[in-house]
GUNUVO-977643 format. One line per 2 residues: number of its first residue (from 1); their letters; for each residue y, z, x negated of N, C-alpha, C, O. Coordinates in steps of 0.1 Angstrom, whole numbers, plus 5000, padded with zeros to 4 digits. Layout:
BEGIN
NUM) A) Y Z X Y Z X Y Z X Y Z X  ...
end
This chain:
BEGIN
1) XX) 4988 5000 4992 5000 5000 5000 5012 5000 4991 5014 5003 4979  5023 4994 5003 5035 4993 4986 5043 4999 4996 5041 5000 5008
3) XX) 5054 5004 4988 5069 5015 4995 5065 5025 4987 5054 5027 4981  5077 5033 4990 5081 5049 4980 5074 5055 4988 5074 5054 5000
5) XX) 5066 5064 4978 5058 5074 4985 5071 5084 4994 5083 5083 4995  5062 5094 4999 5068 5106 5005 5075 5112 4997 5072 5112 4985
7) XX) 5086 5119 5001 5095 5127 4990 5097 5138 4999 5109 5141 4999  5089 5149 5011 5088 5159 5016 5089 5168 5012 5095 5176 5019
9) XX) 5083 5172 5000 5081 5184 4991 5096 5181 4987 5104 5190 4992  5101 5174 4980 5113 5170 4970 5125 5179 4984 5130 5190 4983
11) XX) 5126 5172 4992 5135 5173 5001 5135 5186 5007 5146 5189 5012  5126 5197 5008 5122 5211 5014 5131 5213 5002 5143 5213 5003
13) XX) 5124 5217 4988 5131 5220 4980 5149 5224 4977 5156 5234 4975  5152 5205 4981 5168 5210 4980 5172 5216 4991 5183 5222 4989
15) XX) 5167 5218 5003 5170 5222 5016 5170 5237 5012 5178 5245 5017  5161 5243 5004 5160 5257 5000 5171 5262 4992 5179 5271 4994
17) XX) 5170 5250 4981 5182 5258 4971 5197 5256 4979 5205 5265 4979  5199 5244 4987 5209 5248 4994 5209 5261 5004 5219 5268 5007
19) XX) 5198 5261 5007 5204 5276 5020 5206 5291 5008 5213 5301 5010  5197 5289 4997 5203 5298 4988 5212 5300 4983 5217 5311 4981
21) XX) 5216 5285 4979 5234 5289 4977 5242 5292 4985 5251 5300 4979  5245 5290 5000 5253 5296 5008 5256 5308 5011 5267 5313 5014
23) XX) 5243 5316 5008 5245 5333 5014 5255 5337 4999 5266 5343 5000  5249 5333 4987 5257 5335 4974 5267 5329 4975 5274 5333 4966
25) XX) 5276 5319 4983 5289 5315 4980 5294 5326 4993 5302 5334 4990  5292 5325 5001 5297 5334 5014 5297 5346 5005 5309 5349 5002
27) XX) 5287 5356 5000 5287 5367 4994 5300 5369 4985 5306 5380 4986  5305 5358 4977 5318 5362 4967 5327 5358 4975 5338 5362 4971
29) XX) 5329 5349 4987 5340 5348 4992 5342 5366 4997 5352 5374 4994  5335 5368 5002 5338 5383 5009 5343 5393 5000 5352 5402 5002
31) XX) 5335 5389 4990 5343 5401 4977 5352 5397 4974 5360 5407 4974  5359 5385 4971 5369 5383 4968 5382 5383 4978 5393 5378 4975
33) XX) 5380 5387 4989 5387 5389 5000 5393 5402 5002 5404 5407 5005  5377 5408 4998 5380 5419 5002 5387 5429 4985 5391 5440 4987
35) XX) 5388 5425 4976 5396 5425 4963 5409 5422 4971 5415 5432 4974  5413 5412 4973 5428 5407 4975 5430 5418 4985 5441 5423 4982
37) XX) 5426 5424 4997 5425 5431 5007 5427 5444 5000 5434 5451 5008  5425 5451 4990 5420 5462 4981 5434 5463 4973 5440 5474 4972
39) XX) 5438 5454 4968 5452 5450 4960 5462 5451 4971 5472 5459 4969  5462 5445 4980 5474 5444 4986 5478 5459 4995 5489 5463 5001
41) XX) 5468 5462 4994 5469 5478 5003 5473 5491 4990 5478 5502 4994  5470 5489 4976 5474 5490 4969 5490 5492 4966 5498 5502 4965
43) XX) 5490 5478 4964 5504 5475 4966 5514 5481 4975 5526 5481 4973  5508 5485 4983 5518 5489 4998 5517 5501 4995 5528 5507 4996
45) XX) 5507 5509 4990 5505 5524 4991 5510 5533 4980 5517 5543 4979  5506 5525 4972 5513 5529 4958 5527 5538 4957 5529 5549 4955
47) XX) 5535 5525 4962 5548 5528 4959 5556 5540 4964 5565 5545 4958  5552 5544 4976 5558 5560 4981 5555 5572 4972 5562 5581 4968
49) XX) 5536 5569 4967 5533 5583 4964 5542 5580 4943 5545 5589 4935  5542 5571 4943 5553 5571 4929 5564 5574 4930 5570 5581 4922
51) XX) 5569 5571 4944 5583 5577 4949 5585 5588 4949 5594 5591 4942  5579 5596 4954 5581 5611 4963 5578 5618 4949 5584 5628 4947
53) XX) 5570 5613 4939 5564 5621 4929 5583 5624 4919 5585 5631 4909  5592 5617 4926 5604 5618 4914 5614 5627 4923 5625 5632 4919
55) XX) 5609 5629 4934 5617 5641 4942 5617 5651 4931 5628 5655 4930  5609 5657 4922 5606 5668 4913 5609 5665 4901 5617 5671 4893
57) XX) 5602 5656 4898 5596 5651 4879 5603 5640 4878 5604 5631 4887  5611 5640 4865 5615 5626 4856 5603 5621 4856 5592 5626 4855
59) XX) 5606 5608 4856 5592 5596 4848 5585 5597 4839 5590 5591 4829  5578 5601 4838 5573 5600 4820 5575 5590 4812 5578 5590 4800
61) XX) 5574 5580 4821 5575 5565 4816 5579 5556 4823 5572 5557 4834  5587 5547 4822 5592 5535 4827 5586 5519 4823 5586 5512 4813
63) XX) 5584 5518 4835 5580 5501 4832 5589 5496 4828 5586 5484 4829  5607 5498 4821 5611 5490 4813 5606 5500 4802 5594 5500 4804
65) XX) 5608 5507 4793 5603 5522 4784 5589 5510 4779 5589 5503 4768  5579 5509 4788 5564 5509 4786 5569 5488 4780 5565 5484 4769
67) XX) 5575 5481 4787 5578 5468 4780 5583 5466 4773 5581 5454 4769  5595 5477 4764 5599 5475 4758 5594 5481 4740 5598 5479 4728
69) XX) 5581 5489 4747 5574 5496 4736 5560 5482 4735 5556 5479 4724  5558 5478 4743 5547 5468 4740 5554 5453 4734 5548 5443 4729
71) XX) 5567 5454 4735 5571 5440 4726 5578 5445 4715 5587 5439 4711  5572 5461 4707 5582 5461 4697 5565 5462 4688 5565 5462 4676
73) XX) 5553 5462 4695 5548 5464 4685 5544 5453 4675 5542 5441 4678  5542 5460 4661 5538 5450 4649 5552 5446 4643 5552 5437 4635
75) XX) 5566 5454 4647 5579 5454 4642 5587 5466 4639 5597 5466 4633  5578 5477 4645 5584 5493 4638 5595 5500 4652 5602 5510 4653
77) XX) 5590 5486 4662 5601 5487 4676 5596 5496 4682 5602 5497 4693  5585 5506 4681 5586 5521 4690 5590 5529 4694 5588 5536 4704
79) XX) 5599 5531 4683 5606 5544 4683 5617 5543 4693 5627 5536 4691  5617 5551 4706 5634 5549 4714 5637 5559 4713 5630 5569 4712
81) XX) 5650 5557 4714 5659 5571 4715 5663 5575 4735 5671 5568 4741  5657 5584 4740 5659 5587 4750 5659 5604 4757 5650 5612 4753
83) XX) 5667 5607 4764 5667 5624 4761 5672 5623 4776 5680 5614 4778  5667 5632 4789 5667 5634 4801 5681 5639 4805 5687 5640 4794
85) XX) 5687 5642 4812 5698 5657 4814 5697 5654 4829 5693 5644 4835  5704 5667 4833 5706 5667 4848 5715 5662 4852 5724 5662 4843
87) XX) 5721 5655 4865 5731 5650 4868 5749 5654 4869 5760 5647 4869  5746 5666 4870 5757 5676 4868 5764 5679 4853 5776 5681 4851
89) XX) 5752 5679 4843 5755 5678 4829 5758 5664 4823 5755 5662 4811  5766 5651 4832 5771 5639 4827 5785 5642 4828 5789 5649 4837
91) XX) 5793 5638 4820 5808 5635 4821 5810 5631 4834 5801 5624 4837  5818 5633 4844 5824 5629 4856 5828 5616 4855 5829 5608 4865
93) XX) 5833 5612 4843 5842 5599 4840 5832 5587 4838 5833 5576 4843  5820 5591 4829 5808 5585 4830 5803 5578 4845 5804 5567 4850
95) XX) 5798 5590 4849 5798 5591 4864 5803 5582 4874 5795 5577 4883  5819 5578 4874 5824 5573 4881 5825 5561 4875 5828 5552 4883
97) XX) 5823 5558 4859 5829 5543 4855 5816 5537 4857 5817 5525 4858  5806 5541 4859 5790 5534 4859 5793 5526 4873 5793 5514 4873
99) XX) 5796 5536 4888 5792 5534 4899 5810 5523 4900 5809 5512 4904  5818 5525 4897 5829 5517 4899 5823 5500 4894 5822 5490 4901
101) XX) 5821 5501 4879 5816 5490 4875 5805 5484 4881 5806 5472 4884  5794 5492 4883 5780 5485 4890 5774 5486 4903 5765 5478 4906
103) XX) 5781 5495 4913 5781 5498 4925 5792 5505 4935 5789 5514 4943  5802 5499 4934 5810 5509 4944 5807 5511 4955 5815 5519 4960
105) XX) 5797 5506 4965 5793 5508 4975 5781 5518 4980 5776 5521 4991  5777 5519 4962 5759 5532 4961 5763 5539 4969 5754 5538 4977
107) XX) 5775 5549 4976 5770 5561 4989 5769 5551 5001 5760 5554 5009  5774 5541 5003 5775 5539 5018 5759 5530 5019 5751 5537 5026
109) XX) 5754 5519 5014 5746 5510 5018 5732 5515 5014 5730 5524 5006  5722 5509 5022 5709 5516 5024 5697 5507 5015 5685 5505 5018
111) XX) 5706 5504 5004 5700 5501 4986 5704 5487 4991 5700 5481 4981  5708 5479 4998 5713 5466 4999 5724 5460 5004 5727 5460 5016
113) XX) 5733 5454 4993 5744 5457 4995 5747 5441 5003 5749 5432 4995  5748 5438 5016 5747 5422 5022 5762 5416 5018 5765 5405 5016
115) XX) 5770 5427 5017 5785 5419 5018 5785 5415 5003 5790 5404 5002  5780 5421 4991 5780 5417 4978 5771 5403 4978 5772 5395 4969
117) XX) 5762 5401 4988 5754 5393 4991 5761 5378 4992 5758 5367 4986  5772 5381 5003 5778 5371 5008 5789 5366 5000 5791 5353 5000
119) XX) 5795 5374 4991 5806 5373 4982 5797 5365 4972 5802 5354 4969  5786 5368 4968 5781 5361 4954 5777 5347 4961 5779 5337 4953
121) XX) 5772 5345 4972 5770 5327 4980 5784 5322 4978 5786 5311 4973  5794 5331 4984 5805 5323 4987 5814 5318 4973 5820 5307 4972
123) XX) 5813 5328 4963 5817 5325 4947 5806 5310 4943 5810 5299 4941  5796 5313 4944 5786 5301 4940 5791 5287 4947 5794 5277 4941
125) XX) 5791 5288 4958 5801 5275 4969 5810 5271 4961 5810 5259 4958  5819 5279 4957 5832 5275 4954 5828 5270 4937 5837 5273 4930
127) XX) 5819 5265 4933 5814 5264 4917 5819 5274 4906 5822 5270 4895  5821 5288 4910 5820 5303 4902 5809 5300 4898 5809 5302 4886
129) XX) 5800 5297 4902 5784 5303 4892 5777 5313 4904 5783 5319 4913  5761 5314 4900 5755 5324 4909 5758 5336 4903 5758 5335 4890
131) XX) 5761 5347 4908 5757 5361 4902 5751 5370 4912 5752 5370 4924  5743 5378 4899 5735 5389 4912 5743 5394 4916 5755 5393 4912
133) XX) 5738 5402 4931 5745 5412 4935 5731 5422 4938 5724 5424 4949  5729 5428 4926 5718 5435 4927 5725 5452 4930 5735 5456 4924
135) XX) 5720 5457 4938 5733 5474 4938 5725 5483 4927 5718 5477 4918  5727 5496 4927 5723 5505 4918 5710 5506 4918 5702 5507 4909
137) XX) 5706 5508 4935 5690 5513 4939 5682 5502 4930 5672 5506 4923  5686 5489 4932 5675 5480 4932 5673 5480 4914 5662 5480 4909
139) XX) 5686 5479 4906 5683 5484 4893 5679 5493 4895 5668 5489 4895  5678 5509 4898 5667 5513 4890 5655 5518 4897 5651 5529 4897
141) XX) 5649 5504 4906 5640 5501 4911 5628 5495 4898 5618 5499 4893  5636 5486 4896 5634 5473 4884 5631 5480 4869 5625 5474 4860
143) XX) 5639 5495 4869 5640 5500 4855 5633 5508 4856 5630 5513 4845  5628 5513 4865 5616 5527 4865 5605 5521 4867 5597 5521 4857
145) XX) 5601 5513 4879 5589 5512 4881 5582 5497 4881 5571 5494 4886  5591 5485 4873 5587 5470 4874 5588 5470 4857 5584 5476 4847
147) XX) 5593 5460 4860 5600 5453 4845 5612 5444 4845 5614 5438 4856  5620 5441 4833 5631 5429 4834 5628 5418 4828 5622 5413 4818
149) XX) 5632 5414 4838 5631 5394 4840 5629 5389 4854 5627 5397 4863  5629 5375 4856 5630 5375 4869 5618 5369 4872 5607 5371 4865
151) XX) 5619 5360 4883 5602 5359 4891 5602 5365 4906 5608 5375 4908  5596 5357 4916 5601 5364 4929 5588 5372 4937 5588 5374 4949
153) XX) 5575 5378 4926 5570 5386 4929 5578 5403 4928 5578 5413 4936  5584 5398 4914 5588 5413 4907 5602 5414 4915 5604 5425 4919
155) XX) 5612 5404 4919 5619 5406 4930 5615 5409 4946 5622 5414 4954  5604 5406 4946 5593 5411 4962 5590 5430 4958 5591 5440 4966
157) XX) 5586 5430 4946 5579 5445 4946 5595 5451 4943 5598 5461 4949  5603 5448 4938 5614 5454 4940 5623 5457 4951 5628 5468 4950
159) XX) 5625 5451 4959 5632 5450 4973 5618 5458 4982 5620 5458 4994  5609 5463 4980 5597 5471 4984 5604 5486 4977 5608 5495 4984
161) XX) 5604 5486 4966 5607 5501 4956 5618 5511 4965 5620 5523 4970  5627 5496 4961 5639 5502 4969 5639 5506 4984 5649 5513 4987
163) XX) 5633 5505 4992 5629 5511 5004 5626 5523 5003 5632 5532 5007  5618 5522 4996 5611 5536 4996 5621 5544 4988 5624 5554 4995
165) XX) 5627 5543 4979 5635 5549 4972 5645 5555 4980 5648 5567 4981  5650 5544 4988 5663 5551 4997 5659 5556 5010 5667 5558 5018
167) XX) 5646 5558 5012 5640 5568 5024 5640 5577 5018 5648 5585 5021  5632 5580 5009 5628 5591 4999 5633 5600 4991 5628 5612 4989
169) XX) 5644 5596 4985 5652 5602 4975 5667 5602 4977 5673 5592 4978  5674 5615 4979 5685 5616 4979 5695 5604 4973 5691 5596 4964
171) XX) 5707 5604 4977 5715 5597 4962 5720 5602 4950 5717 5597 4940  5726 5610 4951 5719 5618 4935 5712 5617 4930 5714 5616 4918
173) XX) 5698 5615 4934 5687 5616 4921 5689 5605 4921 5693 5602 4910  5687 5591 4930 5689 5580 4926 5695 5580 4914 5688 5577 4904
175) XX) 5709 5584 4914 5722 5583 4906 5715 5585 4893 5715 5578 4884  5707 5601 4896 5706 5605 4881 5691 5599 4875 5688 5601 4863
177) XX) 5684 5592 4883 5669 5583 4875 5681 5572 4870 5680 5570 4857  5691 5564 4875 5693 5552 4868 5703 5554 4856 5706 5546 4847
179) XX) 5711 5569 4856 5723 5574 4846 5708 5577 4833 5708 5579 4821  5703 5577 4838 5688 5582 4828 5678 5573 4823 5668 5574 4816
181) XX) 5684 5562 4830 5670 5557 4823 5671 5540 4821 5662 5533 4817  5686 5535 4824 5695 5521 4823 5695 5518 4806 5698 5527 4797
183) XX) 5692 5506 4804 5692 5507 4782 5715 5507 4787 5723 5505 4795  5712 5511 4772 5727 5510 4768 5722 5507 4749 5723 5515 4739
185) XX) 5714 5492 4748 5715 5490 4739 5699 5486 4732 5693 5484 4742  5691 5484 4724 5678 5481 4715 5676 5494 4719 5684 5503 4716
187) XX) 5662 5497 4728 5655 5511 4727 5662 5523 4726 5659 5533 4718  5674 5521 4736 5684 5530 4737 5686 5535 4753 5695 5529 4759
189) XX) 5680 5543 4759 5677 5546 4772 5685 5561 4777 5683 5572 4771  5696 5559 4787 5704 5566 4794 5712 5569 4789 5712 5566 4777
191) XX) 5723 5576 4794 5734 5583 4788 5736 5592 4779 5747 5595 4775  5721 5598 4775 5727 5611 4766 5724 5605 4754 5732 5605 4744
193) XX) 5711 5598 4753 5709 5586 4741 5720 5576 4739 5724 5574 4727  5725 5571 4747 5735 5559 4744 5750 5565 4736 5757 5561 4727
195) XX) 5753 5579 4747 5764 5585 4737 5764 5589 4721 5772 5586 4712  5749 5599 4722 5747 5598 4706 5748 5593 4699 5755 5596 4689
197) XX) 5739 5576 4701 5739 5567 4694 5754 5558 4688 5758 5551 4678  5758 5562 4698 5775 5549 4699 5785 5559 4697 5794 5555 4690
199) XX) 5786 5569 4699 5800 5577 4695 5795 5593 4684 5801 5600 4677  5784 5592 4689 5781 5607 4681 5785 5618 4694 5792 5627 4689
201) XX) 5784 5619 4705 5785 5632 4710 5774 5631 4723 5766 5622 4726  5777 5645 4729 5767 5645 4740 5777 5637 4752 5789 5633 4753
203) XX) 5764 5635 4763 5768 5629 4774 5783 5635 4784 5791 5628 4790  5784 5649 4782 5795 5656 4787 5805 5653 4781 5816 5650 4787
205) XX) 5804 5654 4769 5813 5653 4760 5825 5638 4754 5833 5637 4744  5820 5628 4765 5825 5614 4762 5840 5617 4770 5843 5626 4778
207) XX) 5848 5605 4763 5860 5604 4766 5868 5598 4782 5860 5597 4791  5876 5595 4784 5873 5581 4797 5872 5567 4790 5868 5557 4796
209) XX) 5877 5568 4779 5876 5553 4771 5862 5552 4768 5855 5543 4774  5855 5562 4760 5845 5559 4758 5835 5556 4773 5827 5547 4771
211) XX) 5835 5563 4787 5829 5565 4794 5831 5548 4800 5821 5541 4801  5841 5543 4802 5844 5527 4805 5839 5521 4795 5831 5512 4798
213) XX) 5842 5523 4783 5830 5513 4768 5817 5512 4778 5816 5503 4787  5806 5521 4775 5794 5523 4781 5795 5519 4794 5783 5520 4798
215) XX) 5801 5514 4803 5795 5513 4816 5799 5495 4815 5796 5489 4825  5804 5489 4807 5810 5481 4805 5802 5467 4796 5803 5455 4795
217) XX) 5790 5484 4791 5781 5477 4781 5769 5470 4788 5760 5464 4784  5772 5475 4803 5755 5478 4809 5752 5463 4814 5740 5463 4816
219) XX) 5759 5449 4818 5754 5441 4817 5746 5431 4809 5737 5423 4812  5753 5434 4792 5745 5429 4781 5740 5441 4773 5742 5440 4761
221) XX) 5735 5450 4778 5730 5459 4764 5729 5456 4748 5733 5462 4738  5720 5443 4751 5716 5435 4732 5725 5429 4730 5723 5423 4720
223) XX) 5742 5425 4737 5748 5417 4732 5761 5422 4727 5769 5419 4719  5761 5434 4739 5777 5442 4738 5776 5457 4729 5766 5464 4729
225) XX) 5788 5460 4724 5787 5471 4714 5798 5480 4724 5810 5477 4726  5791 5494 4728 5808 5494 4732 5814 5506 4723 5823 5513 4727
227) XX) 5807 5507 4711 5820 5509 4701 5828 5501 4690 5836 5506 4682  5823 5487 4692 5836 5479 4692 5833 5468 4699 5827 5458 4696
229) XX) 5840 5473 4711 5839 5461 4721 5846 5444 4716 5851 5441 4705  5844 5439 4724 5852 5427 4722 5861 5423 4733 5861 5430 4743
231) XX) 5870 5412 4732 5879 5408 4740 5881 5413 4755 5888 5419 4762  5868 5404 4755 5865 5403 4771 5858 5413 4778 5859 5416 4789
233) XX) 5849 5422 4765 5849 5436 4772 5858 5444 4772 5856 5456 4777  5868 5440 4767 5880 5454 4767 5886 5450 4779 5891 5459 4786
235) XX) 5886 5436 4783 5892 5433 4794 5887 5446 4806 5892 5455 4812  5872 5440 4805 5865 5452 4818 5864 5464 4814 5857 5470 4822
237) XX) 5870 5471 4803 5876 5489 4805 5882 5487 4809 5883 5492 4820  5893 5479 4805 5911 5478 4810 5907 5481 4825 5913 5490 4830
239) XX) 5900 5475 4831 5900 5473 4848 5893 5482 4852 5894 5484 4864  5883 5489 4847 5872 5503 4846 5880 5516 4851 5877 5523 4861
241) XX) 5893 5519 4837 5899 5530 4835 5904 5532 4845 5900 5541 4852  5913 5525 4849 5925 5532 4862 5917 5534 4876 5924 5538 4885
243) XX) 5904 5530 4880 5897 5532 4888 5891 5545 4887 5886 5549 4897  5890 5554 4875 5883 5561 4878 5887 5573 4884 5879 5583 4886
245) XX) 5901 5574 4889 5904 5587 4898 5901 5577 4919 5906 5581 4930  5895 5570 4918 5895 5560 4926 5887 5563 4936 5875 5558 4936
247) XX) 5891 5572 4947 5879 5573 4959 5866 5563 4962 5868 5551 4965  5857 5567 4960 5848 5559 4961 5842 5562 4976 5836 5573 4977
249) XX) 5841 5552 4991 5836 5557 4999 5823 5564 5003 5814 5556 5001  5820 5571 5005 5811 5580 5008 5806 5577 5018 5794 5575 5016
251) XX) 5808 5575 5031 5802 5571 5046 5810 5557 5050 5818 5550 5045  5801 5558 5065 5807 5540 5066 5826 5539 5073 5834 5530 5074
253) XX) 5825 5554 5076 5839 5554 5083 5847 5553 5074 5858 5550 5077  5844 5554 5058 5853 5551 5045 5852 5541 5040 5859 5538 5031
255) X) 5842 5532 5049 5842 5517 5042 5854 5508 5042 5853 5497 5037
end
């Protein structure tokens, strides 16, 4: 007889290994679901019980602190200079030239500041350039518990932080995790380190000149000195100083 024999046996076969493979591909879809399911609940849960833990305790460590120690190594870049204090033990002038310069709005808004929102679209329209309008909370959202740089996950877990942050934590401590823990400079973390390092004195003990240098420094840390400023940073003391006896609103009826 002529023709291809039977190929029954051949064909059971693949029919086997395929139903075998199915339950094993179904099997890791499920784990792998249930992983992303496991992370993302993670992700959501996380961030309160890191929150609530700073109602009491400084950070041990900061996810900028911990990035800034993992890209110094193999260069002698570990060593930072950083020293805690309480919020009461800052210069007042400090105090006031930080939040004049970087948030005048930190008492009233609830970590999002929309009108700086709208100002920074409307500057961009007009070919100003984009600039953030990130407020205080969301810095030291970014500086405690992420990292710097951009990317619109670490802008997602950020705008998350800050929620929790401004349910969670007074504004004061706010005030005092980012007076504590903002670089003012190469591995130079908060106010009492940045004074040391740049003038030689303690955090109480700064001037209003010097307290406008430093708050003045806080957009380029690695680029600005603010014990010898330059031009255009002296410009922004110049505009720093006379604000600092400057009511800053407190509630929305002061807005």
């Amino acid at each position: 007889m002529s023709g291809r024999p039977p190929r029954t046996r051949s064909r059971k076969r693949t029919r086997s290994k395929a139903r075998k493979r199915a339950p094993r591909t179904g099997k890791l879809r499920r784990i792998a679901i249930r992983a992303a399911l496991g992370l993302l609940l993670l992700a959501l849960a996380l961030p309160p019980l890191q929150v609530a833990s700073l109602r009491l305790f400084p950070p041990p460590l900061t996810g900028t602190r911990l990035q800034r120690a993992l890209g110094g190594l193999g260069d002698g870049g570990l060593h930072q200079a950083h020293d805690w204090r309480p919020l009461d033990e800052f210069s007042p002038d400090v105090v006031q030239a930080v939040l004049v310069a970087e948030d005048q709005r930190f008492w009233v808004h609830n970590g999002f500041d929309l009108r700086e929102v709208e100002a920074a679209v409307a500057d961009h329209r007009e070919g100003k350039g984009l600039r953030g309008a990130s407020t205080l909370s969301m810095q030291t959202a970014r500086t405690v518990f992420l990292w710097q740089g951009g990317g619109w996950l670490r802008k997602a877990l950020e705008a998350w932080y800050t929620l929790w942050m401004e349910w969670l934590l007074p504004k004061d401590r706010i005030l005092e995790l980012y007076l504590n823990e903002a670089e003012w400079g190469p591995l130079v973390f908060g106010v009492e380190a940045a004074a040391q390092h740049h003038f030689g004195v303690g955090a109480d003990e700064l001037t209003p000149q010097q307290a406008c240098a430093l708050a003045a420094t806080l957009p380029g840390p690695f680029t600005r000195d603010p014990a010898h400023p330059s031009r255009s940073m002296q410009h922004k003391i110049d505009w720093i100083e006379p604000q600092l006896s400057y009511p800053l609103p407190r509630s929305a009826a002061g807005d």
